[in-house]
DOLUM-89191 format. One line per 3 residues: number of its first residue (from 1); their letters; for each residue x, y, z of C-alpha. Coordinates in nm, 4 decimals, decimal comma. Layout:
BEGIN
NUM> a> X/Y/Z; ...
//
This chain:
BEGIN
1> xxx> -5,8345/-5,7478/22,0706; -5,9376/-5,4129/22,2430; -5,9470/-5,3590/22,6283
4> xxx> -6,0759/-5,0228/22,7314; -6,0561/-4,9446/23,0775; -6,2962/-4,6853/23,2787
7> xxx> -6,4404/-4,6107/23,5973; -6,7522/-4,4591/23,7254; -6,9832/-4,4448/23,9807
10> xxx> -7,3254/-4,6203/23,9099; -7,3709/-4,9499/23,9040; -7,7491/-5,0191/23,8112
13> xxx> -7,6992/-4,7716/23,5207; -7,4032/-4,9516/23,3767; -7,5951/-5,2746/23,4166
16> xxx> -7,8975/-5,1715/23,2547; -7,6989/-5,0166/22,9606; -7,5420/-5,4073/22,9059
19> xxx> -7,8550/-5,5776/22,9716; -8,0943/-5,3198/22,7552; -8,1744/-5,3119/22,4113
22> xxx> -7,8328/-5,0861/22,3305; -7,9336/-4,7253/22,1566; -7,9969/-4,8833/21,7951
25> xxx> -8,1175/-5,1977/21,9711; -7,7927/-5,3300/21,8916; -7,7295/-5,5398/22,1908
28> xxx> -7,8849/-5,9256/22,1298; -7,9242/-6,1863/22,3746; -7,7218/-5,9739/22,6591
31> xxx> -7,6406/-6,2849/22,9190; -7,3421/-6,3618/23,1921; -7,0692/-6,5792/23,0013
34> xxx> -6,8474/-6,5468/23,3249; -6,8446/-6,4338/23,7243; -6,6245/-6,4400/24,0203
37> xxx> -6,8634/-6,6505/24,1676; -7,1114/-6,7797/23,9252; -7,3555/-6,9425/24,1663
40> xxx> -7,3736/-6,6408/24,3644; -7,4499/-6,3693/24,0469; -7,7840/-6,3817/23,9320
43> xxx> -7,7971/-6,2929/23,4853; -8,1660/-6,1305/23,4487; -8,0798/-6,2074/23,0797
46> xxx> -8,0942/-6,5937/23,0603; -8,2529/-6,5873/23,4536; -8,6812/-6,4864/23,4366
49> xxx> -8,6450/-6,4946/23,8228; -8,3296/-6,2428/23,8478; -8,3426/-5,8572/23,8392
52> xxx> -8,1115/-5,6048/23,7810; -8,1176/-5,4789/24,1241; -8,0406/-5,7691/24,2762
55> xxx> -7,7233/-5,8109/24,0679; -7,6177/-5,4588/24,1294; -7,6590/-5,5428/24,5322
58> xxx> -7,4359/-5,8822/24,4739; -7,1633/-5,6746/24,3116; -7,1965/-5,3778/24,5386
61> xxx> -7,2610/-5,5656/24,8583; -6,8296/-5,5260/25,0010; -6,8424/-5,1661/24,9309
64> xxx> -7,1622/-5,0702/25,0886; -7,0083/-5,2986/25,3873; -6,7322/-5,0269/25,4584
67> xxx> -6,8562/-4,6818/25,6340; -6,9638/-4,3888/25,3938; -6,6450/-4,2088/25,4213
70> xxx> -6,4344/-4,5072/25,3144; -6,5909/-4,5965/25,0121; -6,4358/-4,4852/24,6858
73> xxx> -6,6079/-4,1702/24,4714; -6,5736/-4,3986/24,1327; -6,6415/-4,7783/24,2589
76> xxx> -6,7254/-4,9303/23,9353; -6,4439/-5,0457/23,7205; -6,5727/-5,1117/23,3314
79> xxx> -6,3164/-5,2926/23,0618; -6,4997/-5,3853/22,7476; -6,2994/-5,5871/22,5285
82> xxx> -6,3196/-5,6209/22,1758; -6,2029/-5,8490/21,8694; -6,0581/-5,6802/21,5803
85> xxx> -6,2641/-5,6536/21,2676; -6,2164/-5,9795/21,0846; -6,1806/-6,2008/21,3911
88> xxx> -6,3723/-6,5639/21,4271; -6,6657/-6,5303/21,6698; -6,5293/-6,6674/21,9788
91> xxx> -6,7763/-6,8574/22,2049; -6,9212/-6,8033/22,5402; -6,6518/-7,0142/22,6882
94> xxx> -6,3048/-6,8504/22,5380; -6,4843/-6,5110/22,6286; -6,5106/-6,6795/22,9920
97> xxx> -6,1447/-6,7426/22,9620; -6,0498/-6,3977/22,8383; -6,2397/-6,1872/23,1323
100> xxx> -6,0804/-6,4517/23,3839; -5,7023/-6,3396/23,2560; -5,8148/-6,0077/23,2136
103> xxx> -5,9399/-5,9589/23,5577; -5,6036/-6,1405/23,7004; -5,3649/-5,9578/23,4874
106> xxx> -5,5023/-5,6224/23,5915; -5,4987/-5,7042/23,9680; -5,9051/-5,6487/23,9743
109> xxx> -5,8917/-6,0164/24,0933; -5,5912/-6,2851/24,0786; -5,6337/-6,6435/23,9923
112> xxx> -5,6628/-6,7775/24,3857; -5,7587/-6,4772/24,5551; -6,0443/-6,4871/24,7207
115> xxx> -6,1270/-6,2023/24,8694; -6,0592/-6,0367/24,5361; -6,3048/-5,7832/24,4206
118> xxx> -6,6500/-5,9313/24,2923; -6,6935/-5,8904/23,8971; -6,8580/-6,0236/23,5963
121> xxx> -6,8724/-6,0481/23,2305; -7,1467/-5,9697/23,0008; -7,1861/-6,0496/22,6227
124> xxx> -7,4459/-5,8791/22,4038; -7,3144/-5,8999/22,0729; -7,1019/-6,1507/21,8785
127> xxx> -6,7433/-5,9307/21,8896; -6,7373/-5,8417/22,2300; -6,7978/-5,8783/22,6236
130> xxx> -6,8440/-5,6153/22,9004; -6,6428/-5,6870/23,2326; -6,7598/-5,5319/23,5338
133> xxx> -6,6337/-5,4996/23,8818; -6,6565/-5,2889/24,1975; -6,3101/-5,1738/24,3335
136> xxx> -6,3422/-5,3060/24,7047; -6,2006/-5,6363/24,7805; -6,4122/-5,8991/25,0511
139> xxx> -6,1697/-5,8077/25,3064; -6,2113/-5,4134/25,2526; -5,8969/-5,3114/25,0634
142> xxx> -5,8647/-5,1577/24,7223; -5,6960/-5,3535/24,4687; -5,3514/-5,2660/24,3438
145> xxx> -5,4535/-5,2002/23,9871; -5,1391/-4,9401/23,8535; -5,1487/-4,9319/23,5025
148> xxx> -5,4306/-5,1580/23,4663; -5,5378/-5,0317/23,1054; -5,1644/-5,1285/23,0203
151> xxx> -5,1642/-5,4702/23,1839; -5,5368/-5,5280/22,9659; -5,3514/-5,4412/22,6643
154> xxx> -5,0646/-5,6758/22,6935; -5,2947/-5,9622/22,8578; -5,4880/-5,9054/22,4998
157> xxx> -5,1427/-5,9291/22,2973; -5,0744/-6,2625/22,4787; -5,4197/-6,4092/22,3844
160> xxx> -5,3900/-6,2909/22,0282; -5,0806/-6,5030/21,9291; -5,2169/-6,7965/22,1146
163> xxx> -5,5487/-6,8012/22,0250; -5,4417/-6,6841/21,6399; -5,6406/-6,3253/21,6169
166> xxx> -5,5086/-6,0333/21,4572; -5,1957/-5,9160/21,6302; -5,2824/-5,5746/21,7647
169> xxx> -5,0152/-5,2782/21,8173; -4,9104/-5,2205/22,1378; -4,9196/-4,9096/22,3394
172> xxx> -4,6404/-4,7356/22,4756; -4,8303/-4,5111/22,7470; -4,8110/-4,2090/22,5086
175> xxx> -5,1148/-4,1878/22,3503; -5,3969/-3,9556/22,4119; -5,7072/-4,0709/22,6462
178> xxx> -5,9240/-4,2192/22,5268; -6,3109/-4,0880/22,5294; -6,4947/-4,2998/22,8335
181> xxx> -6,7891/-4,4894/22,7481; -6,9682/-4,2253/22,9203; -6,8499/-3,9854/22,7035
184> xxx> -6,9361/-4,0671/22,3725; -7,3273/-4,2112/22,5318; -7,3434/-3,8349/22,6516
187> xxx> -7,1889/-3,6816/22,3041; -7,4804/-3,8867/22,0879; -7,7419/-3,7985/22,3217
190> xxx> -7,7032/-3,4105/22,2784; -7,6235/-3,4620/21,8932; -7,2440/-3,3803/21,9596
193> xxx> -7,0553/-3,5538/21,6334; -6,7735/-3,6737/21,8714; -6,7366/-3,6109/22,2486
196> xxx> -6,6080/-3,2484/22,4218; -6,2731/-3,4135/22,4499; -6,1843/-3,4327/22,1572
199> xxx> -6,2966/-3,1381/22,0195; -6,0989/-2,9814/22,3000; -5,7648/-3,1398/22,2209
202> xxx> -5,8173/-3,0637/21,8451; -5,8786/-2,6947/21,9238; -5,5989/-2,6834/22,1723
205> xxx> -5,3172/-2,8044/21,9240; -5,4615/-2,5859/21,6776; -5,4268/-2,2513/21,9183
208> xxx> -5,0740/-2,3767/21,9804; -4,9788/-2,4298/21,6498; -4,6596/-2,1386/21,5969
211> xxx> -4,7556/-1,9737/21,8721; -4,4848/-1,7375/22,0218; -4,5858/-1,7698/22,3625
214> xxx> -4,8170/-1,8255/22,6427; -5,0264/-1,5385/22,6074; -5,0996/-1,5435/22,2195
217> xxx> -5,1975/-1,9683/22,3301; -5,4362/-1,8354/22,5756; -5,5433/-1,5853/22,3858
220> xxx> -5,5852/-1,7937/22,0921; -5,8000/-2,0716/22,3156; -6,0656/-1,7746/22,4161
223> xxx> -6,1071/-1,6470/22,0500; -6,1755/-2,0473/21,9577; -6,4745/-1,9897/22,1787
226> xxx> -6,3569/-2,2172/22,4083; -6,3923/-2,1592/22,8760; -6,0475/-2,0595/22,9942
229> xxx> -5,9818/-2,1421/23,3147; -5,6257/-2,0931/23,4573; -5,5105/-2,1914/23,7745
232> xxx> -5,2565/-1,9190/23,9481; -5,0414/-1,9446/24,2384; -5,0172/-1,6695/24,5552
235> xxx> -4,7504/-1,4808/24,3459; -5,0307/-1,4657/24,0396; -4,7900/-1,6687/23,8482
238> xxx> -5,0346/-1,9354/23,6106; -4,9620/-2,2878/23,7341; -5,2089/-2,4866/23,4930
241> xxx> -5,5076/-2,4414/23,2898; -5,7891/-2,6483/23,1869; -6,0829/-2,5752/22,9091
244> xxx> -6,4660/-2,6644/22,8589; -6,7344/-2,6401/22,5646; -6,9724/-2,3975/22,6013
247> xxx> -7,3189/-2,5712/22,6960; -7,1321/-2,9280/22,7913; -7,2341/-2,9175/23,1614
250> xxx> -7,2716/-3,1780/23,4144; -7,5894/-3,2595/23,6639; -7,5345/-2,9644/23,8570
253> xxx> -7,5250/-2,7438/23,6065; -7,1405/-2,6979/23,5648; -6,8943/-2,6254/23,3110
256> xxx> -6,7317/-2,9509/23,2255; -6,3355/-2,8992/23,2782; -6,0583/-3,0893/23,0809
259> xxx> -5,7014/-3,0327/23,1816; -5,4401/-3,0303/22,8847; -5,3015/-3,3116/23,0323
262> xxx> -5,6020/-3,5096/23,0584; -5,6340/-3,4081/22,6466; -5,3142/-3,5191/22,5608
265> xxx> -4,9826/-3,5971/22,7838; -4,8061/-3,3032/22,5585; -5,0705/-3,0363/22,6306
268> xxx> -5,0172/-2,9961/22,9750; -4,8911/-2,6548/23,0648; -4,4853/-2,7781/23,1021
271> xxx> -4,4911/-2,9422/22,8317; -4,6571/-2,6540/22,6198; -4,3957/-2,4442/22,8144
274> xxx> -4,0874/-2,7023/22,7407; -4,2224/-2,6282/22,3528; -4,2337/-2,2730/22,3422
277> xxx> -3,8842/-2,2627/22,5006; -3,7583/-2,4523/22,2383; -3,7475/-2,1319/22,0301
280> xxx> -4,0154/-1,8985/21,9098; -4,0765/-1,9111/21,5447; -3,9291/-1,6014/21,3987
283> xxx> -4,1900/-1,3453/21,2736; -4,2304/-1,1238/21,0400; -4,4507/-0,7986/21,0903
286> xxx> -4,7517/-0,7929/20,8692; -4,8194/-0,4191/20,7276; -5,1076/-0,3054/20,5496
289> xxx> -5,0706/-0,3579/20,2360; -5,3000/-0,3714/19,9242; -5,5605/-0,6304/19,8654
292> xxx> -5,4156/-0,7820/19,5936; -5,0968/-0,8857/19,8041; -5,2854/-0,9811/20,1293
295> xxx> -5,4731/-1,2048/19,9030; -5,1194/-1,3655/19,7864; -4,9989/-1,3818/20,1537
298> xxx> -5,1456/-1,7420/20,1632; -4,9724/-1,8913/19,8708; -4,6319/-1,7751/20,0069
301> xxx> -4,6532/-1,9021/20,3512; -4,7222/-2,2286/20,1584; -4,4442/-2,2271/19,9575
304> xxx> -4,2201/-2,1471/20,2341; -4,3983/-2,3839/20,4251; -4,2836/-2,6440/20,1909
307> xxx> -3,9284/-2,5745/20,1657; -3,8975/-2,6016/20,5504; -4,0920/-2,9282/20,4790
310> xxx> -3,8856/-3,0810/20,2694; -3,5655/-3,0274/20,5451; -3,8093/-3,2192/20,8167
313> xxx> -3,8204/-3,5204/20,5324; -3,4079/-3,4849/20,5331; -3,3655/-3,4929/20,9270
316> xxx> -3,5173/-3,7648/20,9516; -3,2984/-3,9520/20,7209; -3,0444/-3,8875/21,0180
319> xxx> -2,9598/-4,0670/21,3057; -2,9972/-3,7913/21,5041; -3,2997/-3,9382/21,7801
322> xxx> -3,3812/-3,6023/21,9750; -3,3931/-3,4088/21,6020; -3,5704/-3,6481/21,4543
325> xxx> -3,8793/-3,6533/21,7554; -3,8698/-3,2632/21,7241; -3,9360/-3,2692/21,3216
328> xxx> -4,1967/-3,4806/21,3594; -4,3661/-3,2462/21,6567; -4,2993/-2,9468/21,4466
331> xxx> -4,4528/-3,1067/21,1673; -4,7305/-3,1879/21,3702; -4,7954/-2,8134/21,4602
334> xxx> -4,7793/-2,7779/21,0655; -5,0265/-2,9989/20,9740; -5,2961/-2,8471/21,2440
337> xxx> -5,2121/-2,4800/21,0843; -5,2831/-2,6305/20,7150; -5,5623/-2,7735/20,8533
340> xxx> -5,7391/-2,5054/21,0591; -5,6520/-2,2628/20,7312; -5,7545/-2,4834/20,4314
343> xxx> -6,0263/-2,4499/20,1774; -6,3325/-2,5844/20,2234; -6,2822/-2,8844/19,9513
346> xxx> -5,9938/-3,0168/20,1510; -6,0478/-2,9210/20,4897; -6,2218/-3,2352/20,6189
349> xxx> -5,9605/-3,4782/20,4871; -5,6914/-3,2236/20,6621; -5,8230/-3,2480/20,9427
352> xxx> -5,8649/-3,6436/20,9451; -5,4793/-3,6360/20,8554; -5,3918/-3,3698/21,1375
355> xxx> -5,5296/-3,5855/21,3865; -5,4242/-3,9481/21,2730; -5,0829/-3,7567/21,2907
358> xxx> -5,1193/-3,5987/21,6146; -5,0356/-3,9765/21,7573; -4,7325/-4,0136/21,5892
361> xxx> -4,5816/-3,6530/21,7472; -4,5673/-3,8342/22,0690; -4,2939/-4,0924/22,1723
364> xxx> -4,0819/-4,1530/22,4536; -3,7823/-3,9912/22,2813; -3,7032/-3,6779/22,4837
367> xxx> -3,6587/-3,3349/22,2824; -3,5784/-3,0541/22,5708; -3,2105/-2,9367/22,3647
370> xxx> -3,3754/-3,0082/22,0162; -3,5199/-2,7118/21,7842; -3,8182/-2,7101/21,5608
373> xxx> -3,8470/-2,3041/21,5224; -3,8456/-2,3256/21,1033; -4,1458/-2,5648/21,1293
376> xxx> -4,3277/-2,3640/21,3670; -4,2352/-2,0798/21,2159; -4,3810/-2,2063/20,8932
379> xxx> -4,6429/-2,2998/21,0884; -4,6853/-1,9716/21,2366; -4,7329/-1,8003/20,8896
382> xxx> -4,9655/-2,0232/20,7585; -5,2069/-1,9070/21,0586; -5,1087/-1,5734/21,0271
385> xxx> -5,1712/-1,5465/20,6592; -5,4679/-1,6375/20,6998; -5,7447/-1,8820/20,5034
388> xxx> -5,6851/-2,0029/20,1720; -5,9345/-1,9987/19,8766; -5,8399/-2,3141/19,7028
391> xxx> -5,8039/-2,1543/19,4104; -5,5542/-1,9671/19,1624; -5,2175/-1,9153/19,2805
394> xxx> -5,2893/-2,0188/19,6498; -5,4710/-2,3179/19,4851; -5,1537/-2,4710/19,3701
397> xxx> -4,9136/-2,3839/19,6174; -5,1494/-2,5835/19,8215; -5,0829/-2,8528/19,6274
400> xxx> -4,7591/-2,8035/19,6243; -4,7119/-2,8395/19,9665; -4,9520/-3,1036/20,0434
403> xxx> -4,7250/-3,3376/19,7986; -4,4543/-3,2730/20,0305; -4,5931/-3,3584/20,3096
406> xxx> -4,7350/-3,6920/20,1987; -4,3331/-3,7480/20,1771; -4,2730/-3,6084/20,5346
409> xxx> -4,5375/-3,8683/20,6581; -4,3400/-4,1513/20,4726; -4,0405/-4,0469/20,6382
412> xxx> -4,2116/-4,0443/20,9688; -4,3220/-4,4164/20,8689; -4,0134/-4,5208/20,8130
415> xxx> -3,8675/-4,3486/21,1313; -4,1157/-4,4734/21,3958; -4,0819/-4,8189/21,2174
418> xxx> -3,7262/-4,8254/21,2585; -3,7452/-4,7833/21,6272; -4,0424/-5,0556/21,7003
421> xxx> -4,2767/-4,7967/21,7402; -4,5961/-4,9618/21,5985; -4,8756/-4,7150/21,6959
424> xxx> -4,6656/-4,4246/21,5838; -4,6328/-4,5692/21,2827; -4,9565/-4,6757/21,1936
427> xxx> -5,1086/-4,3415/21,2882; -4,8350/-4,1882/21,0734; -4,9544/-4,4379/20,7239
430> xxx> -5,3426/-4,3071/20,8402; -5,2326/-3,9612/20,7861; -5,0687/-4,0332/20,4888
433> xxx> -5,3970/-4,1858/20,3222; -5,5991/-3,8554/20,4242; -5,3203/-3,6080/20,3210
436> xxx> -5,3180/-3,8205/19,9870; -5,7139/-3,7388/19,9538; -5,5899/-3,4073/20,0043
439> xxx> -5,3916/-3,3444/19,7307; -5,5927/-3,5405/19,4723; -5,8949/-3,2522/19,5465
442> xxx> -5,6274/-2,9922/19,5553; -5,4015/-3,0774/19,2888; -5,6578/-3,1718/19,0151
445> xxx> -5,7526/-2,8168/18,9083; -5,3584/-2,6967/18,8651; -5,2322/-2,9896/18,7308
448> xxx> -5,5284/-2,9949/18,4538; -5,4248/-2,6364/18,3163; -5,0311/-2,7383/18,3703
451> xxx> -5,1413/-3,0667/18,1162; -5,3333/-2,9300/17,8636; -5,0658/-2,5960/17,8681
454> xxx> -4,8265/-2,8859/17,7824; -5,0472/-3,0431/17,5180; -5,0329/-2,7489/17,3295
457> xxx> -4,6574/-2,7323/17,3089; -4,5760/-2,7532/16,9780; -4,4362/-3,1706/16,8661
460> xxx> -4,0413/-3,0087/16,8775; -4,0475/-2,8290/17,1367; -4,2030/-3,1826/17,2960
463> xxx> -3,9607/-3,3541/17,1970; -3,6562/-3,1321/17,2962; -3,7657/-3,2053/17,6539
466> xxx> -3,8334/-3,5521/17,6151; -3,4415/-3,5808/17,5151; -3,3775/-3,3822/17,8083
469> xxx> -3,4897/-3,6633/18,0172; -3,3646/-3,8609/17,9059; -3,0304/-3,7087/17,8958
472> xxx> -3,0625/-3,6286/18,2940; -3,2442/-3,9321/18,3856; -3,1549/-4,2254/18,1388
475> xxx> -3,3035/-4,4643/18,3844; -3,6183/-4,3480/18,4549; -3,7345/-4,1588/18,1493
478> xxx> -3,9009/-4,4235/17,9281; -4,1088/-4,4057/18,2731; -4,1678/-4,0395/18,3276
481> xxx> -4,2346/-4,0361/17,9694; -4,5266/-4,2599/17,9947; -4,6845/-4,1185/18,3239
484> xxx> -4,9775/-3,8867/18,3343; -4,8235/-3,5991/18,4424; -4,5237/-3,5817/18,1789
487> xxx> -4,7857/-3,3071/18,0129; -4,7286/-3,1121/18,2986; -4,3247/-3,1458/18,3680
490> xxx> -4,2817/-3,0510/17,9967; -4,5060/-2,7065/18,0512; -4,3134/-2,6459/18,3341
493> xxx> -4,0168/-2,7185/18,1915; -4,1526/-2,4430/17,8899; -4,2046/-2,2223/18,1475
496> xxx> -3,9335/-2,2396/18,3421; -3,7208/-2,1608/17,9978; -3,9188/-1,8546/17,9465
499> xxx> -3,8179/-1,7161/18,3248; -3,4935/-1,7425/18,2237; -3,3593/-2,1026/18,3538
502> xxx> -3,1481/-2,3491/18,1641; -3,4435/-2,6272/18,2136; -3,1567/-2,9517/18,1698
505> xxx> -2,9709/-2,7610/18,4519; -3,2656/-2,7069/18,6571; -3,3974/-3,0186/18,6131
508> xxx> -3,0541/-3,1658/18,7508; -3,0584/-2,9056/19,0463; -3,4564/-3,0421/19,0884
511> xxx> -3,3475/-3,4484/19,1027; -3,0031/-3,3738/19,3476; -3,2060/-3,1965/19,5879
514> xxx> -3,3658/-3,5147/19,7378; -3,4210/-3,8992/19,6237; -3,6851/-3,9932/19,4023
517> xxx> -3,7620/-4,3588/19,5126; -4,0492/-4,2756/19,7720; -4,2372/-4,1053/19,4680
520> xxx> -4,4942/-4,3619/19,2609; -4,5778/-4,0876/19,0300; -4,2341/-3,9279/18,9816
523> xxx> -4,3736/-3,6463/18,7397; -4,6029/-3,4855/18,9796; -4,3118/-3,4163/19,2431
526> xxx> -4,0994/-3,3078/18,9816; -4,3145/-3,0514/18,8813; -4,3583/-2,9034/19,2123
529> xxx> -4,0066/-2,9111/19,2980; -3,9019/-2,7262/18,9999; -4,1662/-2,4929/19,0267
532> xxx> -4,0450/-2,4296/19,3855; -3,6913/-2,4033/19,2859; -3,7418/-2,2333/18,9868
535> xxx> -3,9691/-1,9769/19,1539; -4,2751/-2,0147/18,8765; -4,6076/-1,9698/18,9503
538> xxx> -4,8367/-2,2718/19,1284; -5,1182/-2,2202/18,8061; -5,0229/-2,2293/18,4917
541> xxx> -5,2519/-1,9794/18,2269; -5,3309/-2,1321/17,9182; -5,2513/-1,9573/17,6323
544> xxx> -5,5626/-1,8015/17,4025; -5,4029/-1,9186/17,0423; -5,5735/-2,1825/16,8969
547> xxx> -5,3393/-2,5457/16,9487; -5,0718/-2,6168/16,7398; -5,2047/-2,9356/16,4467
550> xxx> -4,8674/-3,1587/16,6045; -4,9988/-3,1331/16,9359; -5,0182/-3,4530/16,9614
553> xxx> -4,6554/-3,6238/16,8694; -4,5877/-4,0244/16,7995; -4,4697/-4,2852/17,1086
556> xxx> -4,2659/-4,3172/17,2995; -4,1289/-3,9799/17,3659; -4,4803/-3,7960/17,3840
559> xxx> -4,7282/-4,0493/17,5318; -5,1010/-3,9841/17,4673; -5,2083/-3,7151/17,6933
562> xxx> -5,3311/-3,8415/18,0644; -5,6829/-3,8111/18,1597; -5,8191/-3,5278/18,3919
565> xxx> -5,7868/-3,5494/18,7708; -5,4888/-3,7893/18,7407; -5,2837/-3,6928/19,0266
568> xxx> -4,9328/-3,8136/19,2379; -4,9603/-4,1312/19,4848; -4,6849/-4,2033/19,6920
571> xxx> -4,6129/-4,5112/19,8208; -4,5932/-4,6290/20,1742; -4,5911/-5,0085/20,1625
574> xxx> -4,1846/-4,9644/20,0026; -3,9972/-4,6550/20,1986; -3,6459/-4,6646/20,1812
577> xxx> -3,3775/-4,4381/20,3672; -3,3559/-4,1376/20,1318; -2,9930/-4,1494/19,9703
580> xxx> -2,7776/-3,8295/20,0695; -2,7858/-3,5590/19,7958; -2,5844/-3,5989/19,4975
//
């Protein structure tokens, strides 16, 4: 169950929004199911004789009692509240009963009160009611409503386990705001795909994503194409800032303004600040060079990117509290560089995944003394490297990284879990789906030429590596041998061989750098990890000679080869505490 608490000024609009036909006629049979005083609120919905206007007057009347100057700018308080998808239909009554302990735990108007402000509840649809009250009680006075949207929330927790609905998460006065109801009716009526907010908060983590400092954040804001407006002291020092859409205007004709803090309690200006001075990301100059290694710039920052990555996974293993909430920030600023950079066939799921994350950066868990520079600085050359193609070598260090960070989100699961911190970790498993999605588009290209370069090994050389793995990983090889990407591991192994490694020995160094148990498809990672360690290309080329006639070797040490696009899951439904490093 859902509470979402606004305010605003206009009482006949809100009204005739509830009691209209909705904006896909969507609202059916809109009618009063509860009231502070029923006998005294007219419903124009089951009521021929009743009008909207005089409803709005009822509701109005004890703040157009006080003088002009003693009303209150935003007088109309607005909660809808919603069941969870998969709920029973509850009837007109137990609606009654949920905007009467709604309205009393939110101090709007407490069960004996009567001078309490005047409200009522509307129900247009099957899931949901509106509640609606003006903030003036009968006897003048404002009601003491501090932290009212919190006080909804665990009202709606209450009723849940009573009543037997889902069991919600419960807030922890981190998250975001919310777009108003407002909002998003404005955003659909211009065409907007989501409302100015945000789009603002998305573009403002992105500018601060391994940024060095304030200016290159500011600057970074303006070339986004977004209104800068900073707020400066006397001395000219810059106090605050806030930032607008081009075109999103209000009645008079101006500029809309968000705040960072009214994006996101982490994007006001001291906390960007408390960020930065955590330590700038170390950087690297960029010369001109030749187009054939600003073209390869991409690929590297990813592969460095995923080093540092695989560290963040490590720490937070730990019990170290303030390092672990800084990984997980840093990571954050990670995932909105990938994002912002990617190719176009894995930029939307990126994005999804950078801002299902962007939730689980936040917790009450301070992190002034802790330092995240290697992830922003990975960050940082990810964005300074500039877009990648998807393709080639860039193409697979792509998905070499995104495979590590679908672990990094599993450790975050398992870290926010650990501490009771349900909407962190929910938001974390959401960006875990999305950066999944991810690396099934980005992987399937690479790890198709890394399986059928494996396929044409010749049936020894097969073989030789099959023992291998069975000599490292007696355990698990009957396993590896049989999963869709064994094709792969034993090209890379090939290749790795031909660079010079002793594969066994690499293989070892590959499984003692970090736990295998939070991999379902165990192959995939290995590849990636030895390919990182070992320092071999993302791609692999196929070779032009025709395939050897024992391509195709006898069970169970060379299974039949996988089909296309077959690609790593990992699983998030089993995370254990990574063992330490053998």
């Amino acid at each position: 169950m859902v509470p979402d608490v606004s305010t605003g000024s206009r009482t006949y609009g809100l009204l005739a929004y509830l009691y209209g036909p909705g904006r896909r006629d969507e609202h059916t049979d809109p009618h009063l199911v509860a009231a502070w005083l029923p006998e005294l609120a007219p419903d124009p919905g089951r009521d021929p004789a009743a009008t909207l206007k005089q409803l709005t007057d009822r509701l109005d009347l004890p703040v157009l009692a006080l003088p002009k100057g003693r009303r209150p700018a935003q007088h109309v308080w607005h909660c809808p509240v919603r069941t969870a998808p998969g709920d029973r239909h509850l009837t007109d009554a137990e609606w009654a009963e949920v905007a009467r302990r709604v309205v009393h735990a939110t101090g709007i108007a407490e069960e004996g009160d009567d001078k309490a402000c005047r409200w009522i509840a509307v129900r247009h649809a099957d899931d949901h009611i509106h509640i609606v009250a003006t903030l003036k009680r009968e006897d003048g006075r404002s009601p003491r409503r501090h932290q009212d949207g919190i006080r909804a929330q665990a009202e709606c927790r209450k009723i849940e386990k009573e009543w037997g609905l889902q069991i919600l998460n419960e807030g922890d006065g981190t998250a975001a705001q919310r777009p108003t109801s407002a909002e998003r009716a404005k955003a659909e009526r211009t065409g907007r795909t989501e409302p100015p907010r945000e789009t603002l908060r998305e573009h403002v983590r992105q500018a601060l994503a391994g940024a060095a400092d304030e200016e290159e954040f500011f600057r970074r804001l303006t070339e986004a194409g977004l209104r800068l407006d900073k707020r400066l002291a006397p001395s000219g020092d810059i106090l605050g800032y806030k930032v607008a859409l081009p075109g999103d205007r209000n009645r008079d004709g101006d500029p809309i303004w968000f705040p960072g803090s009214r994006l996101a309690p982490d994007l006001s200006l001291p906390r960007i600040r408390q960020r930065l001075a955590a330590g700038p990301p170390d950087d690297e100059p960029l010369p001109d060079a030749s187009p054939a290694l600003r073209a390869a710039r991409p690929a590297r920052a990813r592969r460095d990117a995923t080093h540092i990555a695989e560290q963040a996974v490590t720490a937070l293993a730990g019990d170290d509290d303030e390092d672990g909430a800084a990984q997980l920030i840093g990571f954050g600023e990670l995932l909105d560089a990938v994002a912002q950079t990617a190719p176009a066939s894995t930029r939307k799921e990126l994005a999804e995944a950078a801002r299902a994350f962007e939730r689980a950066t936040r917790s009450h868990i301070r992190v002034e003394h802790a330092d995240h520079r290697a992830l922003r600085t990975a960050a940082r050359g990810i964005v300074r490297a500039g877009n990648a193609l998807g393709k080639g070598e860039d193409g697979g260090a792509t998905a070499m990284l995104l495979s590590t960070m679908v672990l990094v989100t599993i450790a975050a699961i398992h870290w926010h879990s650990a501490r009771g911190h349900a909407q962190q970790a929910a938001a974390a498993r959401q960006a875990a789906q999305h950066l999944r999605a991810a690396y099934r588009s980005a992987a399937t290209t690479p790890m198709n030429a890394m399986r059928e370069q494996g396929r044409r090994l010749p049936a020894p050389v097969r073989d030789r590596y099959a023992h291998t793995v069975e000599a490292v990983l007696p355990g698990q090889a009957d396993h590896i041998l049989r999963e869709p990407g064994w094709d792969a591991l034993a090209a890379t192994l090939a290749q790795a061989e031909r660079a010079g490694h002793d594969s066994e020995g690499l293989l070892h160094q590959a499984i003692e750098w970090r736990e295998l148990e939070t991999a379902e498809n165990v192959t995939d990672v290995l590849v990636w990890r030895l390919r990182r360690i070992g320092k071999l290309p993302a791609t692999a080329d196929l070779p032009r000679t025709r395939p050897h006639p024992r391509t195709l070797p006898t069970q169970p040490r060379s299974p039949k080869p996988a089909a296309p696009g077959s690609v790593v899951h990992h699983d998030t439904n089993s995370i254990r505490r990574p063992g330490p490093r053998r």
